[in-house]
C-alpha positions in Angstrom: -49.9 -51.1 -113.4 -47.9 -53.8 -114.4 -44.6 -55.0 -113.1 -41.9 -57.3 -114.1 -39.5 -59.2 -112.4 -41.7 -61.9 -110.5 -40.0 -65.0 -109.9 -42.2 -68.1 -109.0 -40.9 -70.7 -106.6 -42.2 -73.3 -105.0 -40.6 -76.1 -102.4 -40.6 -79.6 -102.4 -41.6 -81.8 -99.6 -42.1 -85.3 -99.7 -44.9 -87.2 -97.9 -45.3 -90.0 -95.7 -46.8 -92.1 -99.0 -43.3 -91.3 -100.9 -44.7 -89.0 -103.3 -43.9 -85.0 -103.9 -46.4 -82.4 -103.0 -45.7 -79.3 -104.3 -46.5 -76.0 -101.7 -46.3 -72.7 -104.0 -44.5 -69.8 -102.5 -46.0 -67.7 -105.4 -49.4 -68.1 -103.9 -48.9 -66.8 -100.4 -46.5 -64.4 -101.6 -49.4 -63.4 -104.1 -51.6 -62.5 -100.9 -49.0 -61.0 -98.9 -48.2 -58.5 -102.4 -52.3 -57.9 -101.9 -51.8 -56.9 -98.0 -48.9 -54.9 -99.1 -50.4 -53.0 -102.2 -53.2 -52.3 -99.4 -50.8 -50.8 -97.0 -48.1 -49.0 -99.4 -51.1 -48.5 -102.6 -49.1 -47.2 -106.1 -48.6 -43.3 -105.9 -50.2 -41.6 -109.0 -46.5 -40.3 -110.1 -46.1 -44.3 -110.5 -49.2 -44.8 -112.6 -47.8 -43.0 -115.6 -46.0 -45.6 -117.1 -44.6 -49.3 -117.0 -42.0 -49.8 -114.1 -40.3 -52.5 -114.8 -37.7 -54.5 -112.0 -35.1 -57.5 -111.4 -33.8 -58.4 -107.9 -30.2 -60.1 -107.3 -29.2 -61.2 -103.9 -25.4 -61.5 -103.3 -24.8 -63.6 -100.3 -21.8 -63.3 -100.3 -22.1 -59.7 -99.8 -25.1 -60.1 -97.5 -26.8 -56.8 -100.5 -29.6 -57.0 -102.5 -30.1 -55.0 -105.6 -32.9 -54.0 -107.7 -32.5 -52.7 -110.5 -36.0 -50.3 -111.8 -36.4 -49.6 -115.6 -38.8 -46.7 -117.4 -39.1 -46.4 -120.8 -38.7 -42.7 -122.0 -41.4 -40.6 -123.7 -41.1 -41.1 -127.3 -42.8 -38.0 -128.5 -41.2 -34.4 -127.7 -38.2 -32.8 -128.5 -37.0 -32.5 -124.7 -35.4 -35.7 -124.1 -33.2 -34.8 -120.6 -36.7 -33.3 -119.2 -38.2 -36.6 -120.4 -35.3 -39.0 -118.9 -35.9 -37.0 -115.5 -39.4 -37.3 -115.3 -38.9 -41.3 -115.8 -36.3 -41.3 -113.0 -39.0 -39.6 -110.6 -41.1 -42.4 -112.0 -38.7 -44.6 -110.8 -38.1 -43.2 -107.2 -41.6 -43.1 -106.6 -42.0 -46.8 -107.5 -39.2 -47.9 -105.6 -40.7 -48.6 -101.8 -43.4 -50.6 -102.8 -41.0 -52.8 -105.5 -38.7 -53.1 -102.7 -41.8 -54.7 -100.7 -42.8 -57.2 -103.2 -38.8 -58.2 -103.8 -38.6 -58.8 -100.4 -41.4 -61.4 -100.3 -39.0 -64.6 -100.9 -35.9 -63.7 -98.7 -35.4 -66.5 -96.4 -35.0 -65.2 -93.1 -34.0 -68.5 -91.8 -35.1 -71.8 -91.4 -38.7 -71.3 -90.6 -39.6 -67.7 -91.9 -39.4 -66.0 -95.7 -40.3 -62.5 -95.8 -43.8 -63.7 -96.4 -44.2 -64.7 -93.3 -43.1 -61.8 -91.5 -45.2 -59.8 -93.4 -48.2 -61.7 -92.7 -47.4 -62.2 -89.2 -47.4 -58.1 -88.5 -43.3 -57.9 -88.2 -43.4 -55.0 -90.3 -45.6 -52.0 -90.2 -46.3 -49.8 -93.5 -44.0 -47.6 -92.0 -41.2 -49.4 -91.0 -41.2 -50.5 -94.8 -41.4 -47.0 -96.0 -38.1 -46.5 -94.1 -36.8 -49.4 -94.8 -37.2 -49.1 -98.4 -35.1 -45.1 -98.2 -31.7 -47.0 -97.1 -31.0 -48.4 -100.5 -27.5 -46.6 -102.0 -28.9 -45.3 -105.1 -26.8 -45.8 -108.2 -26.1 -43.5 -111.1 -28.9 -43.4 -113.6 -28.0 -45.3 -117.2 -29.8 -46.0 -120.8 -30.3 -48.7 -123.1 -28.5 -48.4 -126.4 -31.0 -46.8 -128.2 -31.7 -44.7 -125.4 -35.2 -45.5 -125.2 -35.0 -47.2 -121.6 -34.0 -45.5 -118.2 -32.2 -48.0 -115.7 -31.3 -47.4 -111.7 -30.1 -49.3 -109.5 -30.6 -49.5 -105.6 -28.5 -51.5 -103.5 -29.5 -52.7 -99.9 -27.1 -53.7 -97.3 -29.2 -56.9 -95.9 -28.1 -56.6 -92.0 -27.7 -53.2 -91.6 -31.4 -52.8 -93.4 -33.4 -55.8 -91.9 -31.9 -57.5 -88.8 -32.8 -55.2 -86.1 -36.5 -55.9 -86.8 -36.0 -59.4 -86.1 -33.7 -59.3 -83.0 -35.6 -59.3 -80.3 -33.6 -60.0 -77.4 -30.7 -57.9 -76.1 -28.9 -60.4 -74.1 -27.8 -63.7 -75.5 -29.0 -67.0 -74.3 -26.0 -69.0 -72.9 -24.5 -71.2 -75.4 -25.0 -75.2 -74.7 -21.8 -76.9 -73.2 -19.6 -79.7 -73.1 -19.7 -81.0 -70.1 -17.0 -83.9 -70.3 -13.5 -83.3 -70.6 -12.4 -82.6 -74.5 -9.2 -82.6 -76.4 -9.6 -79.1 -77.9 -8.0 -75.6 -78.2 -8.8 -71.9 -79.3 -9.9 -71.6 -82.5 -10.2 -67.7 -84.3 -13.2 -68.8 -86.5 -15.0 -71.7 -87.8 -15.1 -72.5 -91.6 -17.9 -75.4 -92.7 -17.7 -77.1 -96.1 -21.2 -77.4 -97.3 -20.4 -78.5 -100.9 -23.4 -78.6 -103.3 -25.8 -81.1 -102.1 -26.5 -82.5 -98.5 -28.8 -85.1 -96.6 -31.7 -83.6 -95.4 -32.7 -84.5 -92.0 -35.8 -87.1 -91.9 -36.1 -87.4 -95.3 -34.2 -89.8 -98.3 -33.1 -87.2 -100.5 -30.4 -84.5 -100.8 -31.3 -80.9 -101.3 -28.4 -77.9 -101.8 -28.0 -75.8 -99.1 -30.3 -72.2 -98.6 -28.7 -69.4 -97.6 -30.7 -66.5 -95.3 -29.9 -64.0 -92.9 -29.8 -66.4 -90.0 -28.7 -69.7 -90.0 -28.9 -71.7 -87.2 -26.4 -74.9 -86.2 -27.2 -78.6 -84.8 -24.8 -81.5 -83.7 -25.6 -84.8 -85.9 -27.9 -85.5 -83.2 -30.0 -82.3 -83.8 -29.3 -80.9 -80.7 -29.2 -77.3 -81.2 -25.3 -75.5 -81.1 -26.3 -72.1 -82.0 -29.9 -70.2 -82.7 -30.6 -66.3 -83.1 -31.1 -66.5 -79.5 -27.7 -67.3 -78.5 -25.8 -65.0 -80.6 -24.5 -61.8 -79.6 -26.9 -58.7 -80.8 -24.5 -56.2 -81.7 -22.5 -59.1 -84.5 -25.8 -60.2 -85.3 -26.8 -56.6 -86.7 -23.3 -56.3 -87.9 -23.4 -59.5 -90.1 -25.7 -62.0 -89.2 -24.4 -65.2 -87.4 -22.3 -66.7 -90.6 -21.0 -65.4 -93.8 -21.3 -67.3 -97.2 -19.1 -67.6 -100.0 -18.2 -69.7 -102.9 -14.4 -69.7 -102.4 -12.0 -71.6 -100.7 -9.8 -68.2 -100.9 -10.4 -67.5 -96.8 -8.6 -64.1 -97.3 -11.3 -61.8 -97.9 -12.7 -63.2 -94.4 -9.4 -62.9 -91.7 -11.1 -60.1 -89.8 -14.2 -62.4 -89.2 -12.6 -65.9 -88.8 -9.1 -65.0 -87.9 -6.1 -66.7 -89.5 -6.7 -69.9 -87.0 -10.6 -70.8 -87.6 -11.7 -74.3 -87.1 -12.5 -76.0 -90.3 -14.9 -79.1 -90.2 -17.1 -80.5 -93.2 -21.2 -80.3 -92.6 -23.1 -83.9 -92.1 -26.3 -82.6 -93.1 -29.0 -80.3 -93.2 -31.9 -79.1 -91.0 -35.1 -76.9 -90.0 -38.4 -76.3 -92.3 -36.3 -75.1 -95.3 -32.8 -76.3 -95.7 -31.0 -73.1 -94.3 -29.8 -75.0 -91.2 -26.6 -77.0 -90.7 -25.7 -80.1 -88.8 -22.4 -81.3 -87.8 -21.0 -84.0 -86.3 -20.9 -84.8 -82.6 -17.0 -84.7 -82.3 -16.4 -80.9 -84.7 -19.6 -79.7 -82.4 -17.1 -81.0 -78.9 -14.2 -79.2 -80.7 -16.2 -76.1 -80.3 -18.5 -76.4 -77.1 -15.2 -77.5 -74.9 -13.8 -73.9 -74.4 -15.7 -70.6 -73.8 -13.5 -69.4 -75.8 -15.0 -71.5 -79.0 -18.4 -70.9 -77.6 -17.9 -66.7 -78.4 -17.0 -67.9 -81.7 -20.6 -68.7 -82.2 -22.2 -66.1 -80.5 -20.2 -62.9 -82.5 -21.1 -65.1 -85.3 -17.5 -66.2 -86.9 -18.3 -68.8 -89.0 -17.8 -68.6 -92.9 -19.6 -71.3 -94.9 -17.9 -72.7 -97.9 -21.1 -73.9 -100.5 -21.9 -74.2 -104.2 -24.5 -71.6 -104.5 -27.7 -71.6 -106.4 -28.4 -69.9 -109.5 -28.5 -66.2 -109.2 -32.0 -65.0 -107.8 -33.7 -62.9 -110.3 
């Protein structure tokens, strides 16, 4: 069967002799799409006809949608009988097209999808169930009405992150141990802008957003990890929320109406999901417990120029 809607990507990481090597994501997603059409194999209601998909990931919502296409039978006079059959196509396709779209999610700064795949995080199973949480959207054609389209929308958190919590109380949050001129914040907002220095190298790269990202002072002393935060805001939302607006309204009930707001120095980690700020914004908020629960329920909004929309 074939199937559309593959993106390839590949990351960039310079070596010690200043040049670019270039480390294909396609390929290991390639053999962790073998694993998973070992473990979740195509139904024979699927084999009928061309499934074809397309993935977005909103951020800012933390959803991802796919949306399936069929083409309709175009012999026989019974065209709604026809258009059914190629939704049940459709259904049938959808846990294992769910699996493969998963594959280059960034999970956070050292883990894609791939990874946890290959590393046994998820069992056929847990993907068969994963893959029956999507909202199902109402079923719509193509002009000529030749084509079948459905989308299925996933809410990120409430789909993946209890597979990769593992702890049910937080580790303590560092702190600052010296006297520091401070006071209670409601949130924390960081600017990320487009581009940012990326830690150890002599380039900037934009920032990459995943479920969890994790925060370092400009020392890369580590603020916050998925360790430290709270499990029950974690599930909820993940420890920061992403948008492309300096409109904070939309975002009171997570960062309050008095949030901290601080510009990011850099970025950090394997992939550049991570943040770093500087040693005097991470005082601000490791002075007070108070600031410290700020990180651990996960109030922090992060202003960036997002990449293109991921296909």
């Amino acid at each position: 069967m074939k199937l559309k809607g593959w993106k390839m990507e590949r990351w960039q990481v310079k070596t010690g002799a200043g040049r670019f090597r270039f480390f294909p994501v396609f390929i290991r997603a390639f053999t962790a799409s073998i694993l998973i059409s070992i473990l979740l194999p195509w139904p024979a209601a699927a084999q009928d006809g061309e499934i074809s998909w397309t993935r977005v990931i909103d951020w800012e919502k933390g959803e991802m949608t796919l949306t399936l296409s069929a083409a309709l039978a175009r012999t026989g006079p019974n065209r709604p009988a026809a258009a059914i059959t190629a939704e049940r196509r459709i259904d049938t396709s959808l846990s294992k097209i769910f699996s493969e779209a998963l594959l280059p999610l960034q999970i956070d700064s050292t883990m894609t999808f791939v990874d946890s795949v290959e590393t046994g995080v998820f069992t056929a199973a847990e993907l068969l169930s994963v893959a029956q949480t999507a909202k199902k959207g109402i079923p719509r054609y193509s002009q000529d009405m030749q084509t079948i389209f459905v989308d299925y929308t996933y809410r990120l958190y409430d789909s993946l992150a209890p597979y990769f919590i593992r702890h049910s109380q937080p580790r303590e949050i560092p702190h600052y141990l010296a006297w520091f001129p401070t006071r209670e914040y409601t949130g924390i907002v960081i600017y990320a802008g487009k581009n940012l220095p990326v830690h150890g190298e002599a380039f900037e790269s934009p920032l990459v957003p995943c479920l969890f990202p994790e925060l370092f002072d400009a020392q890369t002393n580590p603020l916050f990890s998925i360790e430290m935060g709270d499990p029950a805001y974690l599930k909820r939302w993940g420890s920061a929320a992403y948008t492309s607006s300096f409109d904070e309204t939309p975002w009171r009930d997570r960062i309050g109406d008095r949030p901290l707001r601080i510009i990011a120095a850099g970025l950090y980690g394997k992939y550049p999901t991570d943040l770093k700020i500087d040693m005097e914004d991470a005082a601000l908020i490791l002075a007070l417990p108070a600031n410290r629960r700020l990180l651990a329920e996960g109030r922090i909004l992060i202003i960036f120029d997002p990449p293109a929309p991921e296909f």
